[in-house]
MDAnalysis code that builds the backbone (N, CA, C; Angstrom):
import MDAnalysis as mda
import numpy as np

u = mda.Universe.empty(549, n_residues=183, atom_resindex=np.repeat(np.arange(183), 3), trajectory=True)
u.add_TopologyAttr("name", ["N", "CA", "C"] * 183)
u.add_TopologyAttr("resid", np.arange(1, 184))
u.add_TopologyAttr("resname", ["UNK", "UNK", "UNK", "UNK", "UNK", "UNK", "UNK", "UNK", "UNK", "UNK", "UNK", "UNK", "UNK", "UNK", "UNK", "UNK", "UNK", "UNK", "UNK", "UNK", "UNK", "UNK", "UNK", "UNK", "UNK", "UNK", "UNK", "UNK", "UNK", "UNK", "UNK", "UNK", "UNK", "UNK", "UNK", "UNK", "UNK", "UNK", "UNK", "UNK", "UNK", "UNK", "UNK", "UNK", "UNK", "UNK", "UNK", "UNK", "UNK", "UNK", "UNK", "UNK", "UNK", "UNK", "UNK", "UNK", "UNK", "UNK", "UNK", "UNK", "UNK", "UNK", "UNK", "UNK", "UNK", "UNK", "UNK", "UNK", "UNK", "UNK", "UNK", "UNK", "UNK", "UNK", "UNK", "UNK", "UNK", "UNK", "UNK", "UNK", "UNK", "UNK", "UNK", "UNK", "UNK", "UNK", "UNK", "UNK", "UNK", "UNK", "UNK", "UNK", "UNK", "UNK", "UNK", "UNK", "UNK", "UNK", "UNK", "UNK", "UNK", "UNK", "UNK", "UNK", "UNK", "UNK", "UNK", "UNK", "UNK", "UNK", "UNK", "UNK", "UNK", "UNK", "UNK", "UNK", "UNK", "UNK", "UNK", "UNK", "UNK", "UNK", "UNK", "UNK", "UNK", "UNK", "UNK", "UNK", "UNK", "UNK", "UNK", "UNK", "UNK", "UNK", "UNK", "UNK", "UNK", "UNK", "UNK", "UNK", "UNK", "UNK", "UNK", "UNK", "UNK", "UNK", "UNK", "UNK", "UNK", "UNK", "UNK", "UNK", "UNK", "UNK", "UNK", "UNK", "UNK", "UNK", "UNK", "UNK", "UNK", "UNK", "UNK", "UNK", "UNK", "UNK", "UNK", "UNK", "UNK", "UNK", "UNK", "UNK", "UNK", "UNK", "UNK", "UNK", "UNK", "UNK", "UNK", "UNK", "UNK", "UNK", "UNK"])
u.atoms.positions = np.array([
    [0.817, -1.189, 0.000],
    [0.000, 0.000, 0.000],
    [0.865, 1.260, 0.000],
    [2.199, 1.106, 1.056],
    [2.782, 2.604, 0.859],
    [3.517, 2.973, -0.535],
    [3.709, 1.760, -1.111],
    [4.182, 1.588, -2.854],
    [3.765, 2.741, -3.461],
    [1.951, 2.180, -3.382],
    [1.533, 2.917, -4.178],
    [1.230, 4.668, -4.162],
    [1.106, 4.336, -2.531],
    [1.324, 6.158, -1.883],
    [2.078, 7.342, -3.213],
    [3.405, 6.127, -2.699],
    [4.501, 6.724, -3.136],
    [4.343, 6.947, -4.740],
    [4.465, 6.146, -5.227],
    [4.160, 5.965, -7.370],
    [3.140, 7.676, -7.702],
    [1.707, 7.281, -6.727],
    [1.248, 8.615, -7.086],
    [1.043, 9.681, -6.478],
    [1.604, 9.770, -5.375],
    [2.252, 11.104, -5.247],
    [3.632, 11.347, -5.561],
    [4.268, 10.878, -5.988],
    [5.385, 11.268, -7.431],
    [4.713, 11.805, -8.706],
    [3.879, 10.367, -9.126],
    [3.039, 11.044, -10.131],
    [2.125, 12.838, -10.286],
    [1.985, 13.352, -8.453],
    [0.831, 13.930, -8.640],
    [1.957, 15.493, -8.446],
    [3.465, 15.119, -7.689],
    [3.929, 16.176, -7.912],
    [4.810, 16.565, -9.378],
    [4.805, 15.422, -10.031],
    [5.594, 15.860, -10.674],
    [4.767, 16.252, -12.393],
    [3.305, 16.425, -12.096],
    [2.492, 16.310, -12.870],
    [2.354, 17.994, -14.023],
    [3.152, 18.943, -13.059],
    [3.254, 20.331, -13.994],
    [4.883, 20.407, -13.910],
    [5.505, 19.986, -13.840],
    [6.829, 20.577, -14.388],
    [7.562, 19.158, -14.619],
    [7.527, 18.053, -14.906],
    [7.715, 17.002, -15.200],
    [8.757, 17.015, -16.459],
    [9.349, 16.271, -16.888],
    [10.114, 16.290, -18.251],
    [10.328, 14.831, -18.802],
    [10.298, 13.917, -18.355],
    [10.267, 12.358, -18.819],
    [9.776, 11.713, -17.238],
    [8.884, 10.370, -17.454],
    [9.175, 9.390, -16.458],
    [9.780, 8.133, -17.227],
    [10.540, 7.434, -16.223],
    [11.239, 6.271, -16.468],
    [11.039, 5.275, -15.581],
    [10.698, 4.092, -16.213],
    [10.693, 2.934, -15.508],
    [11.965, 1.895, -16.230],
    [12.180, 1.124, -15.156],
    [13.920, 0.363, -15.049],
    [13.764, -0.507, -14.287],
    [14.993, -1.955, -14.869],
    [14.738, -3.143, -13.882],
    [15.871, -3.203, -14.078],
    [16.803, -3.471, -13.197],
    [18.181, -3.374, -12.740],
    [18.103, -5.777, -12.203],
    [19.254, -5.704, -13.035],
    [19.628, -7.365, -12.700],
    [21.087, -8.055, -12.235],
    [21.192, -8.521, -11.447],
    [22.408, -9.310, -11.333],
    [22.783, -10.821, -10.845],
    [23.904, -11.404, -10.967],
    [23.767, -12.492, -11.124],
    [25.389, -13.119, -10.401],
    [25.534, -13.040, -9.265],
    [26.779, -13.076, -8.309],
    [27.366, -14.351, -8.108],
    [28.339, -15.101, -8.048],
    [28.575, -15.900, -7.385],
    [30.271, -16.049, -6.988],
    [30.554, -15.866, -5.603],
    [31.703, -16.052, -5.082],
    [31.772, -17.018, -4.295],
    [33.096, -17.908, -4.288],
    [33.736, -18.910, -3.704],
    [35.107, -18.606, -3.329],
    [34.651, -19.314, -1.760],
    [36.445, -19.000, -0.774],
    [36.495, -20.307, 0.030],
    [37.682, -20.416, 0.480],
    [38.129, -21.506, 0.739],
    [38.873, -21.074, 2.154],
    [38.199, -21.555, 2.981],
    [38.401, -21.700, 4.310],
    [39.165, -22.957, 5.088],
    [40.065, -22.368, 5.713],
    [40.857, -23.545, 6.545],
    [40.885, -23.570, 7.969],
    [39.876, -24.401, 8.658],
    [40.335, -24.413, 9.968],
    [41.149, -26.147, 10.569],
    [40.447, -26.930, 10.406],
    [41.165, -28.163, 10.636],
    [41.106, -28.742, 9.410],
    [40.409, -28.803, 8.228],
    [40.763, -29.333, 7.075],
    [39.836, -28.744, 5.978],
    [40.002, -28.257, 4.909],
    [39.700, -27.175, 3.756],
    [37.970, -27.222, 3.691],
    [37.822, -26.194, 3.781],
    [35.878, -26.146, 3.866],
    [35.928, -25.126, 2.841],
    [35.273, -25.201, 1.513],
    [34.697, -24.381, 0.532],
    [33.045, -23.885, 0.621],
    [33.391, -22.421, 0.565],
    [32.064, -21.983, 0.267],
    [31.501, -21.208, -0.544],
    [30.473, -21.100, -1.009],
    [30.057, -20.192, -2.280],
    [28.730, -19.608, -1.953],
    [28.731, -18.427, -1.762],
    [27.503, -17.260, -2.073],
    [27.368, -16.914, -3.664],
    [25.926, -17.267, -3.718],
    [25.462, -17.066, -4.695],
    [23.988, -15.765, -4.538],
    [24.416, -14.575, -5.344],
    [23.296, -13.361, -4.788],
    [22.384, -12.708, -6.384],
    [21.467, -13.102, -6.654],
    [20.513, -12.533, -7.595],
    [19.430, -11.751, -7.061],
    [20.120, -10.240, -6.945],
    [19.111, -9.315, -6.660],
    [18.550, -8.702, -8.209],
    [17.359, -8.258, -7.768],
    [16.409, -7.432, -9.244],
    [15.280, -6.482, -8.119],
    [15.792, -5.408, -9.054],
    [14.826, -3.914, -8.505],
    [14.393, -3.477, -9.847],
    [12.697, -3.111, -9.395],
    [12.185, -1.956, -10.495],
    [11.957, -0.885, -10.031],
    [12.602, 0.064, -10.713],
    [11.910, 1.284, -10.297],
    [11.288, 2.740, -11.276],
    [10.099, 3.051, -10.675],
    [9.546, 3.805, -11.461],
    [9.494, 5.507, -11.354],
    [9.975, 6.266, -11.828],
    [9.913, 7.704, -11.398],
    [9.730, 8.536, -12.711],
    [10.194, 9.897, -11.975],
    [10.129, 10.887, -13.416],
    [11.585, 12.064, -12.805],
    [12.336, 12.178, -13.841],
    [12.999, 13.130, -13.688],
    [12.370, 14.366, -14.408],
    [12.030, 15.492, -13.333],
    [12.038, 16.783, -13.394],
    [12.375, 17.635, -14.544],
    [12.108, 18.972, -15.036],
    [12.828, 19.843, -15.530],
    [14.305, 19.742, -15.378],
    [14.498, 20.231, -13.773],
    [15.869, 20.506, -13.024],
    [16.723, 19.159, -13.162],
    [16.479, 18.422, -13.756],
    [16.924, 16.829, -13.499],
    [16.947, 16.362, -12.333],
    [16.080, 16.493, -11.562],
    [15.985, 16.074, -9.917],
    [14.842, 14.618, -10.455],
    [15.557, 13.605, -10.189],
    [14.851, 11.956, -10.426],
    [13.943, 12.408, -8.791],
    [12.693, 11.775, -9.180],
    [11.729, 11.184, -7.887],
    [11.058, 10.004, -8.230],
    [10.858, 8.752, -7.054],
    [10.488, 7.812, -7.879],
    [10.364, 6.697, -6.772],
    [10.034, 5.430, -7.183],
    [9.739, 4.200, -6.315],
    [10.541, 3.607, -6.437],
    [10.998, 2.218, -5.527],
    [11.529, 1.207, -6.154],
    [11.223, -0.272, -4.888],
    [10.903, -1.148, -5.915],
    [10.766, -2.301, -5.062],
    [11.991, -3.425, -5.910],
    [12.385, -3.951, -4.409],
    [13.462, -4.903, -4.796],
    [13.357, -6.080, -4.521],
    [13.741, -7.192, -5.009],
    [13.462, -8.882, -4.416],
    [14.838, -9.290, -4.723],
    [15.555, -10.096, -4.398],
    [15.967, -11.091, -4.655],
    [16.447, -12.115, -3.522],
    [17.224, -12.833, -3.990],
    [17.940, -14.167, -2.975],
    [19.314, -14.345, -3.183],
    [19.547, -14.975, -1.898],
    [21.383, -15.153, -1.184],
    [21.348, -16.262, -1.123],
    [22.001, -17.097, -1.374],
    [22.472, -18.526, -1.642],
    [23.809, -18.688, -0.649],
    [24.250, -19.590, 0.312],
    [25.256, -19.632, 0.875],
    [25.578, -21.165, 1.462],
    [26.317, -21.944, 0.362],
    [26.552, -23.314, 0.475],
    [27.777, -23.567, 0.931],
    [28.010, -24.634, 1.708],
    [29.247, -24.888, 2.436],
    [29.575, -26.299, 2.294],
    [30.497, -27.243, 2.843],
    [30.345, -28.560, 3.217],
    [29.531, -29.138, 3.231],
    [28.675, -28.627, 4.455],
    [27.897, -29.198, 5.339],
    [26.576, -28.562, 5.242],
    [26.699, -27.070, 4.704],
    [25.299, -26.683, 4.859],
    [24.998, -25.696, 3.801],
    [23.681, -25.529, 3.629],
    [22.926, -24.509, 2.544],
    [21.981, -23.887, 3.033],
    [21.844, -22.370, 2.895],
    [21.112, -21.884, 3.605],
    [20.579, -20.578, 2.240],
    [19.493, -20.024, 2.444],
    [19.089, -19.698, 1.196],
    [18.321, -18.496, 2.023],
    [18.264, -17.505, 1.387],
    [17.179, -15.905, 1.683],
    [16.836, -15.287, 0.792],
    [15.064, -15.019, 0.840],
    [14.662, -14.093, -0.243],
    [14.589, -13.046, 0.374],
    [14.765, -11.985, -0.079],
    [14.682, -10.110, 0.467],
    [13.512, -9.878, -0.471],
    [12.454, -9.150, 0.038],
    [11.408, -8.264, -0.400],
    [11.494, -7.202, 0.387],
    [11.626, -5.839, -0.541],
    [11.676, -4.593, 0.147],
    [11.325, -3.403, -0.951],
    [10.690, -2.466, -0.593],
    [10.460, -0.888, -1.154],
    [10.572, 0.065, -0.558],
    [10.628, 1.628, -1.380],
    [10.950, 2.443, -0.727],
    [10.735, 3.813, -1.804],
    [11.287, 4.722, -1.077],
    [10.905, 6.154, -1.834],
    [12.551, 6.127, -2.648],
    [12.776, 7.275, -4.336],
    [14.403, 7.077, -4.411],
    [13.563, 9.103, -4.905],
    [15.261, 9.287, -4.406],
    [15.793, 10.944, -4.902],
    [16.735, 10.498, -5.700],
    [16.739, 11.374, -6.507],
    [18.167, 11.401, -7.230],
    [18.817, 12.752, -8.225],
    [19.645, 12.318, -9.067],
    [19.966, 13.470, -9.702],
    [20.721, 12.619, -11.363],
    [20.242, 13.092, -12.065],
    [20.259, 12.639, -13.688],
    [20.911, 13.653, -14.933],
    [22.432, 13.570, -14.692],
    [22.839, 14.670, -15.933],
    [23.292, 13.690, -16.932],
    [23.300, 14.160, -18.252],
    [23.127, 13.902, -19.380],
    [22.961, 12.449, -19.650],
    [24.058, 11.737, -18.986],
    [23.877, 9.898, -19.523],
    [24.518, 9.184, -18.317],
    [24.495, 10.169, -16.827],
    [24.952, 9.847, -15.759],
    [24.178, 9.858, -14.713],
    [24.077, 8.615, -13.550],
    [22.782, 9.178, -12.804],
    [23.015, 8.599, -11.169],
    [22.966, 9.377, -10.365],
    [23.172, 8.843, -9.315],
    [21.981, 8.812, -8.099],
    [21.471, 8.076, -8.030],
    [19.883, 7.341, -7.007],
    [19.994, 7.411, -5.742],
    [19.810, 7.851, -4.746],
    [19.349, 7.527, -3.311],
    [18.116, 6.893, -2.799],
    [18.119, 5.696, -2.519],
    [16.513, 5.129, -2.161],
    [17.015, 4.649, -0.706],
    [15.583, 5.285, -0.275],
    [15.246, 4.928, 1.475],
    [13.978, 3.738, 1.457],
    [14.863, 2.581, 1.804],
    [13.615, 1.468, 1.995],
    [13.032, 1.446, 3.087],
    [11.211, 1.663, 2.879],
    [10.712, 2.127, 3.990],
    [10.028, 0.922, 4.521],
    [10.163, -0.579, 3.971],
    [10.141, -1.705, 4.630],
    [10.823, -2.661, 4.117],
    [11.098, -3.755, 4.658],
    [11.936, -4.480, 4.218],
    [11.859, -5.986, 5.118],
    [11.520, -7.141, 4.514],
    [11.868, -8.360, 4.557],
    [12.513, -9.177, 4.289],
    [13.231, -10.178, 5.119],
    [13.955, -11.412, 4.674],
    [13.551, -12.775, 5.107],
    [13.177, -13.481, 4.145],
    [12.606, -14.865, 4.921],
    [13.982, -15.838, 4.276],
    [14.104, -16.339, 5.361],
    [15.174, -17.672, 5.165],
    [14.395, -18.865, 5.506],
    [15.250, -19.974, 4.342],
    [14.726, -21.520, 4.905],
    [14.908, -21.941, 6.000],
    [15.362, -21.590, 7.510],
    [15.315, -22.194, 8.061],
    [14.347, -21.430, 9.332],
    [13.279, -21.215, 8.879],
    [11.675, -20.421, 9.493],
    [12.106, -19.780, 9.982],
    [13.466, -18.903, 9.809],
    [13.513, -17.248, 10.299],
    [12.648, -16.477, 9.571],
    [12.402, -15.374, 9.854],
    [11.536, -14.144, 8.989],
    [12.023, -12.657, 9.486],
    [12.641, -12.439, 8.949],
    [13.494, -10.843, 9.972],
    [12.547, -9.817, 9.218],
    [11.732, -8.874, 10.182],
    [10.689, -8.251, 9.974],
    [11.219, -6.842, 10.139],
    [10.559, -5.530, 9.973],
    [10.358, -4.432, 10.329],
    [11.886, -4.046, 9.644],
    [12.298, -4.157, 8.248],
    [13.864, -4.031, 7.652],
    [13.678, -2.363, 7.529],
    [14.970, -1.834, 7.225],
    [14.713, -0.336, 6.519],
    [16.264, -0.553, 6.690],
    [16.617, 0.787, 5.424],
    [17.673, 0.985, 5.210],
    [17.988, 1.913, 4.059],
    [18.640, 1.969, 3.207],
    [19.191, 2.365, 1.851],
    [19.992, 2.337, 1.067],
    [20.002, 2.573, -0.286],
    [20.874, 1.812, -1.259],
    [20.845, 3.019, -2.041],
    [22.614, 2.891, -2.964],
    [22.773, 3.812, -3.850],
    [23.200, 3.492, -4.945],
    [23.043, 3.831, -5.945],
    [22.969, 3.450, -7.378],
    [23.914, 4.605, -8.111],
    [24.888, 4.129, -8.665],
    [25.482, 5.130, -9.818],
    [25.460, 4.279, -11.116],
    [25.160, 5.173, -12.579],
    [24.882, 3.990, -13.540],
    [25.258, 5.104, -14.489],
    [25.829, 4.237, -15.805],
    [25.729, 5.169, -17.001],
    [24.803, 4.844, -18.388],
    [24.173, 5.540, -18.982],
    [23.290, 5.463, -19.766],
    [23.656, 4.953, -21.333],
    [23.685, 4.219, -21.727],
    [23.867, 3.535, -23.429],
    [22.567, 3.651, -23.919],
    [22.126, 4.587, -25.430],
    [21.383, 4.112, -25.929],
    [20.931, 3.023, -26.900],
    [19.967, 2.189, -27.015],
    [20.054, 0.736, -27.412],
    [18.901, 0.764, -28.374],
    [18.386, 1.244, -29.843],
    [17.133, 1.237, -30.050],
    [16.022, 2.543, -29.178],
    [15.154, 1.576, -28.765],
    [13.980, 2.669, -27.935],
    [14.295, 2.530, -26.113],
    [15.264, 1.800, -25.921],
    [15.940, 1.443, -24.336],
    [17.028, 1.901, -24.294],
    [17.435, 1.858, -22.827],
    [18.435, 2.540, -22.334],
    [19.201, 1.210, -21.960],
    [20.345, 0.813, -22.189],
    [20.837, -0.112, -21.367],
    [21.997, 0.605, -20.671],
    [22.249, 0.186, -19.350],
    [23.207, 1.206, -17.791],
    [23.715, -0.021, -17.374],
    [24.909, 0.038, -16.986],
    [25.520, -0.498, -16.269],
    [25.864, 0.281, -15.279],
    [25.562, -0.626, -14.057],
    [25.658, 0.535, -12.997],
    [26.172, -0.491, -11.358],
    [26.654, 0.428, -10.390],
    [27.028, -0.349, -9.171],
    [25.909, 0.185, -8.154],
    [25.360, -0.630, -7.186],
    [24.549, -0.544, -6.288],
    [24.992, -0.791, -4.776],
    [25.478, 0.007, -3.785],
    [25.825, -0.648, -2.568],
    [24.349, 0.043, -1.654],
    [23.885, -1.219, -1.402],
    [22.845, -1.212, -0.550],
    [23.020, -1.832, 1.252],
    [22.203, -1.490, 2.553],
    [22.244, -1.621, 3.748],
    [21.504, -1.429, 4.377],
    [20.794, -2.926, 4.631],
    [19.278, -2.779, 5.101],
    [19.506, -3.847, 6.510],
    [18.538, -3.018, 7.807],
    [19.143, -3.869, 9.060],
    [17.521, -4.356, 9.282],
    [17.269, -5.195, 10.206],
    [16.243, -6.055, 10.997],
    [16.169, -5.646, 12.501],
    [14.756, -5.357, 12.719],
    [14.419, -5.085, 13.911],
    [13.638, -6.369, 14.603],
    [13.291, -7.428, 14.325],
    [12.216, -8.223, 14.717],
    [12.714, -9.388, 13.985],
    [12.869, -10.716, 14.616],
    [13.171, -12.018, 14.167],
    [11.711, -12.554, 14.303],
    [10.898, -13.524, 13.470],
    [9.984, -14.277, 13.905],
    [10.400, -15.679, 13.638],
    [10.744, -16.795, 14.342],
    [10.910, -18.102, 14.752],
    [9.713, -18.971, 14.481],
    [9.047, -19.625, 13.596],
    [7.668, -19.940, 13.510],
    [6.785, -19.710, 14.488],
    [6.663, -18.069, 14.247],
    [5.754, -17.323, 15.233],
    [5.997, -17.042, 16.257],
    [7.160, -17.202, 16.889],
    [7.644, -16.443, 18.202],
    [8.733, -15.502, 17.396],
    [8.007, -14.059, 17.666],
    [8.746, -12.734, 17.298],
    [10.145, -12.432, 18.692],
    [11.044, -11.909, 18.312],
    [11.841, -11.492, 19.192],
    [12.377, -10.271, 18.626],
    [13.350, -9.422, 18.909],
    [13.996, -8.136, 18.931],
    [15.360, -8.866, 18.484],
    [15.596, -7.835, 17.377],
    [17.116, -8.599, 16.698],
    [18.000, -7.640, 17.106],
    [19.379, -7.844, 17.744],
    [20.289, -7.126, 18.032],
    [20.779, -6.423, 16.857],
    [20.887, -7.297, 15.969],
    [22.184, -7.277, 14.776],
    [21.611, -8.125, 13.528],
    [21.407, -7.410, 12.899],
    [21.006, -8.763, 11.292],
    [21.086, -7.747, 10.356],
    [22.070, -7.979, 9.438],
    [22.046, -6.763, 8.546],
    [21.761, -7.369, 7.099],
    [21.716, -6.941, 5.763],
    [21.966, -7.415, 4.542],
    [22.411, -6.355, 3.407],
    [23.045, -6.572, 2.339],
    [23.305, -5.420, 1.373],
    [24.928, -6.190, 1.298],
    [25.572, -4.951, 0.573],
    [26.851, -4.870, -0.219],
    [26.545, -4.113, -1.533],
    [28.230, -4.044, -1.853],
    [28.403, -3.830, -3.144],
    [27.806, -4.811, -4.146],
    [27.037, -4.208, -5.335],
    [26.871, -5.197, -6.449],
    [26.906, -4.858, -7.592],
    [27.471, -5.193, -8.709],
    [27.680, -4.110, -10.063],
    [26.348, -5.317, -10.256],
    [25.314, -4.602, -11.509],
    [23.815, -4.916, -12.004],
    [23.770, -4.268, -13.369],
    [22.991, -4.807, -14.173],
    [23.079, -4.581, -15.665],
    [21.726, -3.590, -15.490],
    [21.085, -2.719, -15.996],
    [19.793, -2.271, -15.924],
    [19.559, -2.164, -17.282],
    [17.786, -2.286, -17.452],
    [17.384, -1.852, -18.692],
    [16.288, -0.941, -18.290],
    [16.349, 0.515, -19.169],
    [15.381, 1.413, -18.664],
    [14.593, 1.894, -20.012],
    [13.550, 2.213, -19.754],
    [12.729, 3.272, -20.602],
    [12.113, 4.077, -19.983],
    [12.075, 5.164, -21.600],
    [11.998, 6.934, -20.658],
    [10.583, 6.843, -21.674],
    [9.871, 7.341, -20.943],
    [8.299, 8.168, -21.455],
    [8.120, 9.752, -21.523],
])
């Protein structure tokens, strides 16, 4: 519901001095492996496919305003174990857009992580920043761009016993391919 808050009241301010809106889905596709030694060689590999859309309008002034909801999953296999997390989260983004350069600020104003093993880390917020450069491709934009995002957890739920999380964070650096179109 606050998604949509957000989508149209973007839409409703940016409705007399407006100059393009753009919608964009930003993709990536991670996987690192390290090799750990404590009494005899343990390999592990994170595997991270995050994807965000987001929808806004840059301004006259080139001032970007806009939404963005993000999903993806963390993969983290070891020896012995596999453990897997989907992130669902949205939020409001500011930004600023000169010629074929663009740099995003988004404040995620909720944020979830459910893991397989019946954690659910509730009540997330945080923010992520985006720098990307613009290629034109046809009637699309294709950007390559880096995203370091940092979103923390207030609330663990345990199959239904909620608790208070000290510490649970998620994000990093991630370079992401985006494809955008401008209206």
């Amino acid at each position: 519901m606050r998604l949509i808050v957000i989508l149209f009241t973007t839409a409703f301010i940016t409705q007399y001095s407006h100059a393009s809106y753009q919608v964009s889905l930003a993709w990536s596709h991670i996987t690192r492996t390290a090799n750990y030694e404590i009494s005899s060689e343990v390999k592990s590999e994170e595997t991270r496919s995050p994807m965000e859309i987001k929808f806004g309008s840059v301004l006259s002034n080139k001032i970007y305003l806009g939404g963005i909801y993000n999903i993806g999953t963390r993969t983290v296999s070891s020896t012995s174990l596999t453990r897997t997390e989907k992130l669902t989260a949205y939020g409001a983004t500011i930004g600023y857009d000169l010629a074929d350069w663009y740099v995003h600020l988004s404040y995620y104003l909720s944020a979830e992580l459910d893991t397989d093993d019946d954690n659910i880390f509730k009540e997330g917020s945080g923010f992520q920043v985006d720098i990307g450069k613009k290629f034109k491709w046809g009637s699309v934009f294709v950007i390559p761009q880096i995203a370091y995002s940092s979103l923390s957890f207030k609330i663990r739920d345990n199959n239904g016993t909620e608790a208070d999380v000290d510490s649970s964070s998620f994000g990093g650096i991630i370079p992401q391919i985006a494809f955008m179109y401008e209206f």
